[in-house]
ZAPA-742664 format. One record per residue (C-alpha): residue number from 1; z, y, x. Coordinates in pm, whole numbers, plus 50000, padded with zeros to 5 digits. Example, Ala and Ser with C-alpha at 12.3 -4.5 7.8 and 13.67 -1.06 7.14 Angstrom:
residues 2
[atom 1,[50780,49550,51230]]
[atom 2,[50714,49894,51367]]
END
This chain:
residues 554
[atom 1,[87164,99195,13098]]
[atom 2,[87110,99049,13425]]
[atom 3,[86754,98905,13506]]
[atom 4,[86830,98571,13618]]
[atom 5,[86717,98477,13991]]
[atom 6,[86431,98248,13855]]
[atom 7,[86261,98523,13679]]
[atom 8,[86276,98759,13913]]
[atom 9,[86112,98554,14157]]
[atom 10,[85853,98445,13908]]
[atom 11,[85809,98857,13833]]
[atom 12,[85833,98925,14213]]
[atom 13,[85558,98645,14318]]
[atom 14,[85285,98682,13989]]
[atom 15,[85078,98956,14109]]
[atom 16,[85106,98816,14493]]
[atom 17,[85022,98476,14375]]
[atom 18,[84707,98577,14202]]
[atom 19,[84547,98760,14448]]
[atom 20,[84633,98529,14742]]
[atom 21,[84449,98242,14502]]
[atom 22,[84124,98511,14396]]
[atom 23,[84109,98547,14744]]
[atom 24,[84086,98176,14854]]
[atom 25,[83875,98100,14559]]
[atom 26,[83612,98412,14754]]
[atom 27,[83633,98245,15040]]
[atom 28,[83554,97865,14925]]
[atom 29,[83247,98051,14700]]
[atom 30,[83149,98207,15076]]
[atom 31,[83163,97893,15242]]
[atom 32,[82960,97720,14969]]
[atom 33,[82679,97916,15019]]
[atom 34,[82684,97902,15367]]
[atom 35,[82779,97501,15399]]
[atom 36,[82626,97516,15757]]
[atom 37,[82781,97798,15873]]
[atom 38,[83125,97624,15714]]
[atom 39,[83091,97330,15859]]
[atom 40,[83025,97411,16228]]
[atom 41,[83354,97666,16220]]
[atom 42,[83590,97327,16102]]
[atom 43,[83462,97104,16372]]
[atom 44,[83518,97394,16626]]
[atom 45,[83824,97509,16493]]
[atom 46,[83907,97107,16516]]
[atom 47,[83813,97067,16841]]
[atom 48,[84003,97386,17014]]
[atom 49,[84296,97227,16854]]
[atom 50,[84293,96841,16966]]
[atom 51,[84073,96888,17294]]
[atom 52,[84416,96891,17496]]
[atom 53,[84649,96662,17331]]
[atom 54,[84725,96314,17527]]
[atom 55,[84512,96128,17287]]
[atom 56,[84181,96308,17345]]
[atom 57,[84228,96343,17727]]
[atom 58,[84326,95966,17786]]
[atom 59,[84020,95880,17580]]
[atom 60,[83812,96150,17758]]
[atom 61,[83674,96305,17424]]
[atom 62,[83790,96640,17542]]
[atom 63,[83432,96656,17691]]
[atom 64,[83304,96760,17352]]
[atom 65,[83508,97102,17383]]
[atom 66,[83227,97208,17627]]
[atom 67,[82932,97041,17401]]
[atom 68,[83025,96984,17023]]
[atom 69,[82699,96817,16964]]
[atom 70,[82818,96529,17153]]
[atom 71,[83109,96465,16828]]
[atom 72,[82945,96214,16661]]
[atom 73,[82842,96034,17004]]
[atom 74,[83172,96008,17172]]
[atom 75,[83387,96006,16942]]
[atom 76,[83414,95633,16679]]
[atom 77,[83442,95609,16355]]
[atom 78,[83805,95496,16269]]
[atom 79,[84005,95302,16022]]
[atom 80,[84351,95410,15932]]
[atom 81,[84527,95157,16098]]
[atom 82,[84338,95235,16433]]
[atom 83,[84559,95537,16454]]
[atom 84,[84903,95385,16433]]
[atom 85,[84979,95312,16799]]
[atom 86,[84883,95704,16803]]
[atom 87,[85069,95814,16528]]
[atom 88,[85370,95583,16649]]
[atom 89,[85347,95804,16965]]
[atom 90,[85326,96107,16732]]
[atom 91,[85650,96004,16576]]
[atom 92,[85816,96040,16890]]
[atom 93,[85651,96347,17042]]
[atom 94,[85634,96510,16710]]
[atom 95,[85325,96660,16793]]
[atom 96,[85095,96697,17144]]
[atom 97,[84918,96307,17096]]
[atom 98,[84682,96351,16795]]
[atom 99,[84658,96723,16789]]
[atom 100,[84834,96978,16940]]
[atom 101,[85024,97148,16683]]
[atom 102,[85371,97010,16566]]
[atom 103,[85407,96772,16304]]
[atom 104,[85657,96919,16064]]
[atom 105,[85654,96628,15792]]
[atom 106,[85509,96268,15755]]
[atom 107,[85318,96249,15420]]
[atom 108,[85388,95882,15260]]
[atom 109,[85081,95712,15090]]
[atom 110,[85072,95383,14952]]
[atom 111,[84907,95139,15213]]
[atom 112,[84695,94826,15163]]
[atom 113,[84955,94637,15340]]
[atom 114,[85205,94731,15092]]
[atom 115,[85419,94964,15407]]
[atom 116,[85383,95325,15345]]
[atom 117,[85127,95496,15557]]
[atom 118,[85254,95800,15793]]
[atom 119,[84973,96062,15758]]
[atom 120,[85068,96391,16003]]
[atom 121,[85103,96734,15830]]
[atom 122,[85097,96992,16109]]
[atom 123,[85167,97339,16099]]
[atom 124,[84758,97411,16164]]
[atom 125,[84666,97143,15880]]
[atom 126,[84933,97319,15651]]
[atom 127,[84825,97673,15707]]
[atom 128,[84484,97646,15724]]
[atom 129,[84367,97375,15507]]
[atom 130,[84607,97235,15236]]
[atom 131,[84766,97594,15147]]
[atom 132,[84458,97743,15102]]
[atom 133,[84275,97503,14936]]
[atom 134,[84552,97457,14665]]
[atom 135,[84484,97845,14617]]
[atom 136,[84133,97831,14603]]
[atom 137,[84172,97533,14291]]
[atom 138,[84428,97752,14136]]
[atom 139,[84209,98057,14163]]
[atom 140,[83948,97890,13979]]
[atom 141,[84234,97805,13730]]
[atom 142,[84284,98195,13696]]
[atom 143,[83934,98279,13697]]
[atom 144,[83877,98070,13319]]
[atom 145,[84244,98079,13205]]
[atom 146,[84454,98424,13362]]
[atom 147,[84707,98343,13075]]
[atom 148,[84892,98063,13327]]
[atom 149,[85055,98381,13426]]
[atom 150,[85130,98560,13145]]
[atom 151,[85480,98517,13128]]
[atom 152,[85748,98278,13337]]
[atom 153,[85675,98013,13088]]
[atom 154,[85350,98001,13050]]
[atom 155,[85292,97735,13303]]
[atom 156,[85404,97361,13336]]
[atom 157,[85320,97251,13688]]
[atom 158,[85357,96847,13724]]
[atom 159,[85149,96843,14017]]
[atom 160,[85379,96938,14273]]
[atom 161,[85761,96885,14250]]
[atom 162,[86057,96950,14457]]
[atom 163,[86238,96690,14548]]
[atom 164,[86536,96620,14811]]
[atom 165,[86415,96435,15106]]
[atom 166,[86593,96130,15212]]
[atom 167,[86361,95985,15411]]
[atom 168,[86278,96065,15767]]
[atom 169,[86142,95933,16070]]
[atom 170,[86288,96015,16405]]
[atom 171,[86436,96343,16260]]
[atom 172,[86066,96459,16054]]
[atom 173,[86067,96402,15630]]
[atom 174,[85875,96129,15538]]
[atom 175,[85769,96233,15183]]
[atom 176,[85480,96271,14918]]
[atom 177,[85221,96528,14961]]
[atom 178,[85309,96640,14611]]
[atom 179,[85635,96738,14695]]
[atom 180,[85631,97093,14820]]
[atom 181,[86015,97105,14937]]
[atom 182,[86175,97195,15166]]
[atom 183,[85980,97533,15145]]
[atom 184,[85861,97525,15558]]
[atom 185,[85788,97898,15599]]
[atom 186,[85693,98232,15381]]
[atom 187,[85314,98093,15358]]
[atom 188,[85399,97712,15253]]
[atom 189,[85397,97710,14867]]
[atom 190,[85476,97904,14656]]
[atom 191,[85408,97988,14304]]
[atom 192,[85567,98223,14098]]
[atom 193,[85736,97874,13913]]
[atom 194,[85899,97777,14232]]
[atom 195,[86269,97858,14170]]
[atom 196,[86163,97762,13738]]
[atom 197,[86497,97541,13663]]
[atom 198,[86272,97244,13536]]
[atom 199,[86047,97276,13909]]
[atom 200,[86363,97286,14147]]
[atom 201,[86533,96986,14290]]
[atom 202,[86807,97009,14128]]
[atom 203,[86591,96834,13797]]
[atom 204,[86648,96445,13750]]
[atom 205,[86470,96271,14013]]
[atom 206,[86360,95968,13796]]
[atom 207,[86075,95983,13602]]
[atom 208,[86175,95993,13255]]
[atom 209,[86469,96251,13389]]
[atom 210,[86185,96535,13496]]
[atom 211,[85967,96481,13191]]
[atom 212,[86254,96513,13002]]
[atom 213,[86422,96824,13155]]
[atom 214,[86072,97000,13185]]
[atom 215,[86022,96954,12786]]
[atom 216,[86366,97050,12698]]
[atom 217,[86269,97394,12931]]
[atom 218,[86018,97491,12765]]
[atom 219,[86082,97406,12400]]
[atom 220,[86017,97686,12145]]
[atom 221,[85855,97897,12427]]
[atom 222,[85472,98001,12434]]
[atom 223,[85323,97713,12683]]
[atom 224,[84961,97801,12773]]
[atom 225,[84880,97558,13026]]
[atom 226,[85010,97215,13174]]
[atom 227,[84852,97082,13510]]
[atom 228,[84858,96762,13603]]
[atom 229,[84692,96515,13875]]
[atom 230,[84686,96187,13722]]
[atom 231,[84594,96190,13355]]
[atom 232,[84878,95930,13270]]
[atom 233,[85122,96193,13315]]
[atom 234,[85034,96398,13040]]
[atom 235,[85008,96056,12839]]
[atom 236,[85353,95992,12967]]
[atom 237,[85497,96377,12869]]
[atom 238,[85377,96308,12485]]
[atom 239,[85566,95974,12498]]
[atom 240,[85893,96140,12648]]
[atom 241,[85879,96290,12343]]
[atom 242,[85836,96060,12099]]
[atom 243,[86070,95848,12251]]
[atom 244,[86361,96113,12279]]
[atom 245,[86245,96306,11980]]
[atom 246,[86620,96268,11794]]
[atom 247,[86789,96383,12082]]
[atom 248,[86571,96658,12154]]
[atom 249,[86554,96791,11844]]
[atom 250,[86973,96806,11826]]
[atom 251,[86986,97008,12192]]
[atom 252,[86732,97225,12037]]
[atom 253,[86963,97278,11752]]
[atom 254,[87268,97309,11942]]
[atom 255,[87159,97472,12241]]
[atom 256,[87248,97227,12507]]
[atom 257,[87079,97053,12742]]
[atom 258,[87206,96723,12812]]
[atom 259,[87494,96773,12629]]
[atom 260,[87606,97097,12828]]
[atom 261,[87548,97482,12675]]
[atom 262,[87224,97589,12784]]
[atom 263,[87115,97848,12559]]
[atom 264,[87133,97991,12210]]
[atom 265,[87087,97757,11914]]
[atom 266,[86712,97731,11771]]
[atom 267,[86776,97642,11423]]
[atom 268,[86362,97756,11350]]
[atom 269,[86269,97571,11677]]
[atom 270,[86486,97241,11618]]
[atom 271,[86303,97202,11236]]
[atom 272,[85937,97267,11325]]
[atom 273,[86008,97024,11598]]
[atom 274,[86153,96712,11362]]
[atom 275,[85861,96772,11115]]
[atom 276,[85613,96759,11421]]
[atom 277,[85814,96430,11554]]
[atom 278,[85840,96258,11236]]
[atom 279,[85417,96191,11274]]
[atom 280,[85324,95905,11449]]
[atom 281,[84999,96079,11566]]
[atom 282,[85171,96446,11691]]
[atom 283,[84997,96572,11958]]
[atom 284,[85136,96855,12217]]
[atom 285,[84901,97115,12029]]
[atom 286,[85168,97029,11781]]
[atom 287,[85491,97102,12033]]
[atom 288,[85344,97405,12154]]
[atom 289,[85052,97547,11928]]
[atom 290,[85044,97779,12227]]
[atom 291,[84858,97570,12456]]
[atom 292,[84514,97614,12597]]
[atom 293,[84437,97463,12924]]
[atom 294,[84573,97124,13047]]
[atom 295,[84443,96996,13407]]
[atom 296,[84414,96654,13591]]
[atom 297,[84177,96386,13723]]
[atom 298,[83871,96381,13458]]
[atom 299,[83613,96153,13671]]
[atom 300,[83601,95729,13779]]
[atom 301,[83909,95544,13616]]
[atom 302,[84061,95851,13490]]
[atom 303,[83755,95936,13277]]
[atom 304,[83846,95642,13028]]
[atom 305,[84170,95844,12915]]
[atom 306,[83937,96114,12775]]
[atom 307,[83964,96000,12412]]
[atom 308,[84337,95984,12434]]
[atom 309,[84383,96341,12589]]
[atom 310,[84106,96455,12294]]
[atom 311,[84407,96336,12073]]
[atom 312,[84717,96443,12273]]
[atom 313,[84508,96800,12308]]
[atom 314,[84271,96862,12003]]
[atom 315,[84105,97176,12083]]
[atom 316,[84272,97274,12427]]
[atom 317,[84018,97364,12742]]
[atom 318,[84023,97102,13056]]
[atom 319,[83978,97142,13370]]
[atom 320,[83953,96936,13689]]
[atom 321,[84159,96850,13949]]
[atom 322,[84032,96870,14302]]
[atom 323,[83909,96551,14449]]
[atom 324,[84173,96438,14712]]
[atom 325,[84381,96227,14872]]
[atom 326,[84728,96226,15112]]
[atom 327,[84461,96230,15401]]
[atom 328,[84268,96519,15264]]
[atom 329,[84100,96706,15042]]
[atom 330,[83730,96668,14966]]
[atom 331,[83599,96856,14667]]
[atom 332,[83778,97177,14485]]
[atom 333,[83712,97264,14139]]
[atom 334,[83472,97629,14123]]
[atom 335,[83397,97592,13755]]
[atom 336,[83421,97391,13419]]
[atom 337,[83219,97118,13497]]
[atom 338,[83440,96784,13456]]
[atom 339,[83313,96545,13645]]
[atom 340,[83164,96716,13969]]
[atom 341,[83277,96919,14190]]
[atom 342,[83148,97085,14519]]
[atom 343,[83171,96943,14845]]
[atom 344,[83528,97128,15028]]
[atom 345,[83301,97242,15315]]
[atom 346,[83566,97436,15474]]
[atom 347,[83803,97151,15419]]
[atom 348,[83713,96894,15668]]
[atom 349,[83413,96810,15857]]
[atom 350,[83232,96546,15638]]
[atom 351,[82989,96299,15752]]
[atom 352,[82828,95981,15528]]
[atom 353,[82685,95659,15544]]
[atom 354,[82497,95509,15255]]
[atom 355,[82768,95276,15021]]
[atom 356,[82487,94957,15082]]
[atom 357,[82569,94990,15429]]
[atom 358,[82827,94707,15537]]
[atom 359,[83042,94985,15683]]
[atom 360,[83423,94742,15714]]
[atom 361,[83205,94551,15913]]
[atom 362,[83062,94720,16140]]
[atom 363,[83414,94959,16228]]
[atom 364,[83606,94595,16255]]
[atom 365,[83363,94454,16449]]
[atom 366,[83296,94795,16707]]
[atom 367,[83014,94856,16595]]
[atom 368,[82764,95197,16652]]
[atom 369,[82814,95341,16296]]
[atom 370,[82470,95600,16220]]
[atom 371,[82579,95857,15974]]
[atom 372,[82459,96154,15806]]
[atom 373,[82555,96493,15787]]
[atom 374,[82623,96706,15439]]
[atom 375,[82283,96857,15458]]
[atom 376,[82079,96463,15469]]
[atom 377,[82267,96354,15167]]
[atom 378,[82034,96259,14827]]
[atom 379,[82131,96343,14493]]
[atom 380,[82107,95966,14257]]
[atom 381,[82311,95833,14582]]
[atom 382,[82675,95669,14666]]
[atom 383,[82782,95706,15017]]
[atom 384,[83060,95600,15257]]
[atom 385,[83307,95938,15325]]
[atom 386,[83413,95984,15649]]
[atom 387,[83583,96291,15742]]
[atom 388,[83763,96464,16027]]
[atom 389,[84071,96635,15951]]
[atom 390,[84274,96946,16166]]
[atom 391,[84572,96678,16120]]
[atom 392,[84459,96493,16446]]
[atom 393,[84242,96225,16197]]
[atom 394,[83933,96253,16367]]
[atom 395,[83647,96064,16221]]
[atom 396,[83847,95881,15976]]
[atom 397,[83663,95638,15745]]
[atom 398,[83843,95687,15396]]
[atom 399,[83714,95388,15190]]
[atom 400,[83633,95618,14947]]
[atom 401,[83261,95633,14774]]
[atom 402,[83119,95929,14652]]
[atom 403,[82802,96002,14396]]
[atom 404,[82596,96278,14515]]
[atom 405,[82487,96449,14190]]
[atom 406,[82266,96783,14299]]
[atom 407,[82252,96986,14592]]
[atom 408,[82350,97366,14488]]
[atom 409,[82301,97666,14781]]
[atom 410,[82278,97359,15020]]
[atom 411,[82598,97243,14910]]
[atom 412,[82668,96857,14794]]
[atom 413,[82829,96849,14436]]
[atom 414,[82956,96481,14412]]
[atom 415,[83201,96258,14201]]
[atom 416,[83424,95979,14365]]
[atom 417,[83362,95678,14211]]
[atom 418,[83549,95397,14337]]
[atom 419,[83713,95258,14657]]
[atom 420,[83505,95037,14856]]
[atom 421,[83551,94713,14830]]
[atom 422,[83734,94708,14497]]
[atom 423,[83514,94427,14330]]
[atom 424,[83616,94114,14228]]
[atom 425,[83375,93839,14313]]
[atom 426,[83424,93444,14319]]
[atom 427,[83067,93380,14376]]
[atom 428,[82908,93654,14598]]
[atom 429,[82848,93878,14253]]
[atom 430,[83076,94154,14385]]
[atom 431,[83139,94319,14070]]
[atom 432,[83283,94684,14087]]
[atom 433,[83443,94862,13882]]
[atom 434,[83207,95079,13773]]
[atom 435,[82992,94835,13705]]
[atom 436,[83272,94683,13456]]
[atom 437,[83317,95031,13321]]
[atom 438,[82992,95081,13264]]
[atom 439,[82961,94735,13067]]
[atom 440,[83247,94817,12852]]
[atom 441,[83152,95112,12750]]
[atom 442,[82829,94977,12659]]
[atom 443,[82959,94698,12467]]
[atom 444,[83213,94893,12260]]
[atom 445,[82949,95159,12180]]
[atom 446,[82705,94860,12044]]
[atom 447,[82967,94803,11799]]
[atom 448,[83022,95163,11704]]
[atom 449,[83367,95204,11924]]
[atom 450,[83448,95483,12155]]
[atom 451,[83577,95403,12559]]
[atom 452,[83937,95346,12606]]
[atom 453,[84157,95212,12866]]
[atom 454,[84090,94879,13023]]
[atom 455,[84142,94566,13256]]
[atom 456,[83990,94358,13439]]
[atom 457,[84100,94070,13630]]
[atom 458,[83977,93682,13776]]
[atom 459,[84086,93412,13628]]
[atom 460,[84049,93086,13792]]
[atom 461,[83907,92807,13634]]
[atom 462,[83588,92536,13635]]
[atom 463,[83406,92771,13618]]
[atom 464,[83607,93078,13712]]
[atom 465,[83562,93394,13476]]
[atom 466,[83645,93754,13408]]
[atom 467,[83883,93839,13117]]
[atom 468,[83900,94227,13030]]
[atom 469,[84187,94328,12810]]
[atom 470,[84084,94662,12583]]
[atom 471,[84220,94905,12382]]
[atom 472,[84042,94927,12030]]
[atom 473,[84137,95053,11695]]
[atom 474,[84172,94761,11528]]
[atom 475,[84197,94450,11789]]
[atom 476,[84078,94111,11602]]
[atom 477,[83953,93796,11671]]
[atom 478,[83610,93856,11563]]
[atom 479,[83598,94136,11748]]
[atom 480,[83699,93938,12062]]
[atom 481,[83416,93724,11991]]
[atom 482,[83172,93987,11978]]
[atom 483,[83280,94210,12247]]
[atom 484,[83300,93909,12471]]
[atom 485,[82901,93847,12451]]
[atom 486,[82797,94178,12428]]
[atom 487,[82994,94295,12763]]
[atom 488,[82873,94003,12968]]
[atom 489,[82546,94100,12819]]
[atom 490,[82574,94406,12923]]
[atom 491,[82712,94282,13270]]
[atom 492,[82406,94036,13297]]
[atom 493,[82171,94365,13331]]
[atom 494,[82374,94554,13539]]
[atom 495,[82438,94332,13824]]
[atom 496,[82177,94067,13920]]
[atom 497,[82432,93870,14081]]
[atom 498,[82640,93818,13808]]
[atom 499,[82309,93717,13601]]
[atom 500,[82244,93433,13881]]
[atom 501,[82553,93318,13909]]
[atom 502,[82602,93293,13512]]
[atom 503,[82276,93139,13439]]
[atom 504,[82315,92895,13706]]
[atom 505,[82695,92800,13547]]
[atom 506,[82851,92894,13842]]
[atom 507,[83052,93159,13654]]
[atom 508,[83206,93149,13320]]
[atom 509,[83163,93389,13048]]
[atom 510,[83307,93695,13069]]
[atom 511,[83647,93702,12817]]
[atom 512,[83717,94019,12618]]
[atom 513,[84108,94036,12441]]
[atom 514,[84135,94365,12224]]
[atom 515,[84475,94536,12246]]
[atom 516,[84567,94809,12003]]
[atom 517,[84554,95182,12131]]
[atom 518,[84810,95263,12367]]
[atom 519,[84926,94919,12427]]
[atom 520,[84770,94949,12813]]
[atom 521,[84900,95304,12839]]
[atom 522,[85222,95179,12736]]
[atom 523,[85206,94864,12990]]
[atom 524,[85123,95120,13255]]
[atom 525,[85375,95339,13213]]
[atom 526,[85618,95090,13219]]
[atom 527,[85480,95022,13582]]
[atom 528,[85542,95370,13626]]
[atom 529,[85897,95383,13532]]
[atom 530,[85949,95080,13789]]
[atom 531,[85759,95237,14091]]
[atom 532,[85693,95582,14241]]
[atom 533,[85599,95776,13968]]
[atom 534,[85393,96033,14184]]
[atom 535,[85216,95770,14331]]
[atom 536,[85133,95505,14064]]
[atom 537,[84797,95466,13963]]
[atom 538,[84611,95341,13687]]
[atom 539,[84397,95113,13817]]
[atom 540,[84115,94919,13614]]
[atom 541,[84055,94603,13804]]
[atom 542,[84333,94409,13917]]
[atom 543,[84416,94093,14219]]
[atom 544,[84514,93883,13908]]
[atom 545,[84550,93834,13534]]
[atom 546,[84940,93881,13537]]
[atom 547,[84858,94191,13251]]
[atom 548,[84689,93924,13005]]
[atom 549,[85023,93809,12908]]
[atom 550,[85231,94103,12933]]
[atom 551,[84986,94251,12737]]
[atom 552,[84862,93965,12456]]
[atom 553,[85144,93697,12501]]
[atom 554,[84862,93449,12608]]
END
């Protein structure tokens, strides 16, 4: 019998795969105890390749080629809209203006504007960045789990996809960093599950399409491992299968997949699969008793799924997902530790300025910006990241605010935390998120409840207020009641500001509306289904209280 082409590739690329990943994993474990060392070999390596483009000639910053100690001097701190007249340029030139290696795709991120940012993905970046740092995550992968690779379908990859590109600007794809297709030479990516028939494009491009075709896949067959970036996937994979559950269970059964012959009948298959269905509470330890690793997000927001994934994978191994963004990659996963992960030192070259510091303001208004290097960092800190990528973003300041949580060989280990200037505040109390997380999660525990998902949002009134919407158990009234006091207790303690401006009545008391489980995952997902799937996000605090009624009917 034939092997079919899928297979073959998956047999062909295994063994290639593995050691290319061991061997990035070596070198980011090198690098990490040599963070110096590391860090002085990016900036040069970023210099020699954007000292001649247009860009850093007009400017004169081409002067640092001769001293790279001058970096931080001549060179500002940017914003990502400071770039566009550049990257417009870029757009045209395809390459030569911000860098001077070609740009070979345009990576779409959401924006705050609501247009799609154009971040640059040149050949350099590609090949000597985001390649190998992909590797280096998935060798740590291998390293605690070498079963992904046991077999062709051992491993469900949702991170990536392949999708047809139908976007493009001046001739270049504009398209997702998760989307690894068109394949752009024999080092891009690629996994042994890259011709899989539920990874190729030729799977559904909607949402509930892929989850659906990946399940059907890999029905009846030993799954070990499922990786994921955002958490709310996996959430979303168990509810493809509640909600199709008849239908999959009758292509089991018959053999078909979406109606059409696809392989043998499962009669054994198709029943365990309707008694596991017919539960309410199934989880995928159910589907596939076979699994035992799932990855994704584990840290800020995405931390308050843990309790759901506990149920949706009851005694499967986690691990993280590297700390990144379209713009770049900051930390990469060495070990099992959830919620902190090493500094990428080889990644980028990182600089920091302490999160009290008014940073917007002083990069809108021109300001000199002082910031410190990996190696003046504190542990018990939050910081400003600012990094300079081999894409041509020099010196880019990402919004982003990281927790420094020990120093290891020299090496930050940090958490992200939240974005900067995500806080609500009517009053001057500039509430983050975390600071509402925190709250919650000492509220519910007061009253013997575990963390769930949440939101938060204004609500305009005399006096304005906050009103948080919760999962719980068993949502009541009474339990409204108490929540509501002992949050904006909680609150009260945590930020001073809020304290003032409650005690003086300038701010109303904080409103807590319980929700059963799932009824915010559900709400989500349905956001999901409506928008980019790949680049929805969960996100805890919100512009306005819209969610209070889709979610309560108040």
């Amino acid at each position: 019998m034939d092997i079919p082409h899928w297979q073959k590739h998956w047999h062909d690329r295994s063994a290639p795969f593995a050691d290319e990943c061991r061997q990035a994993r070596d070198s980011l474990l090198s690098d990490l105890k040599q963070p110096g060392l590391a860090q002085q070999r990016v900036l040069a390596d970023i210099i020699d390749m954007s000292a001649g483009s247009v860009h850093w000639r007009e400017h004169g910053y081409d002067v640092v080629a001769a001293d790279p100690g001058r970096f931080r001097a001549v060179l500002p701190v940017m914003r990502y809209d400071d770039f566009l007249p550049e990257i417009e340029r870029e757009t045209r030139t395809k390459g030569g203006t911000l860098t001077c290696s070609p740009v070979l795709r345009w990576l779409k991120t959401s924006g705050t504007t609501g247009a799609p940012k154009l971040v640059p993905y040149t050949l350099h970046w590609l090949l000597t960045y985001r390649i190998p740092a992909m590797k280096a995550m998935w060798g740590t992968y291998l390293e605690y789990h070498p079963e992904l690779l046991a077999h062709p379908y051992a491993t469900l990859d949702t991170q990536t996809v392949r999708e047809d590109v139908f976007d493009f600007v001046h001739g270049i794809g504009h398209q997702a960093i998760s989307n690894r297709h068109p394949q752009i030479n024999s080092r891009d990516w690629n996994p042994p599950w890259y011709e899989s028939p539920w990874f190729g494009p030729d799977v559904p491009s909607s949402h509930e399409g892929r989850m659906y075709h990946r399940i059907r896949h890999l029905l009846g067959q030993d799954l070990h491992y499922i990786s994921s970036i955002n958490p709310s996937t996996l959430i979303s994979l168990r509810d493809t299968l509640a909600q199709h559950a008849e239908r999959l269970v009758a292509e089991v059964r018959a053999g078909t997949l979406e109606g059409r012959p696809y392989t043998r009948p499962d009669e054994e298959t198709a029943r365990h699969l309707e008694e596991v269905l017919s539960r309410p509470d199934f989880s995928l330890r159910d589907v596939w008793p076979s699994l035992t690793l799932y990855t994704c997000w584990l840290s800020a927001s995405a931390e308050l799924y843990s309790a759901k994934l506990d149920a949706v994978f009851p005694g499967v191994a986690k691990l993280p997902f590297m700390s990144c963004g379209t713009e770049g990659v900051t930390t990469i996963p060495v070990d099992d530790s959830p919620h902190s992960q090493p500094l990428a030192v080889g990644q980028a070259y990182f600089e920091f300025v302490p999160a009290e510091v008014p940073l917007g303001e002083l990069v809108e208004n021109g300001e000199p910006v002082e910031t410190l290097l990996f190696d003046e960092v504190e542990p018990g800190r939050d910081y400003h990241l600012i990094m300079t990528q081999g894409n041509g973003l020099y010196r880019l300041w990402t919004g982003d605010i990281y927790h420094v949580d020990r120093i290891v060989d020299g090496t930050p280990w940090i958490h992200f935390v939240h974005r900067d200037g995500v806080f609500h505040s009517f009053t001057g109390e500039k509430i983050t998120e975390s600071q509402v997380t925190q709250a919650i999660q000492r509220g519910l525990a007061a009253h013997g409840l575990g963390s769930g998902l949440y939101m938060c949002g204004p609500r305009w009134a005399e006096p304005p207020y906050y009103v948080v919407v919760a999962e719980v158990t068993e949502p009541s009234a009474q339990l409204d009641r108490a929540l509501s006091d002992t949050v904006d207790a909680a609150l009260h303690q945590i930020n001073i500001e809020y304290a003032s401006k409650r005690d003086s009545g300038r701010l109303g008391a904080l409103e807590v509306v319980t929700v059963p489980r799932d009824a915010i995952a559900a709400y989500v997902e349905s956001r999901r289904q409506a928008g980019n799937a790949t680049q929805y996000k969960y996100k805890p605090f919100q512009r306005d209280v819209d969610f209070v009624a889709a979610l309560t009917g108040r």
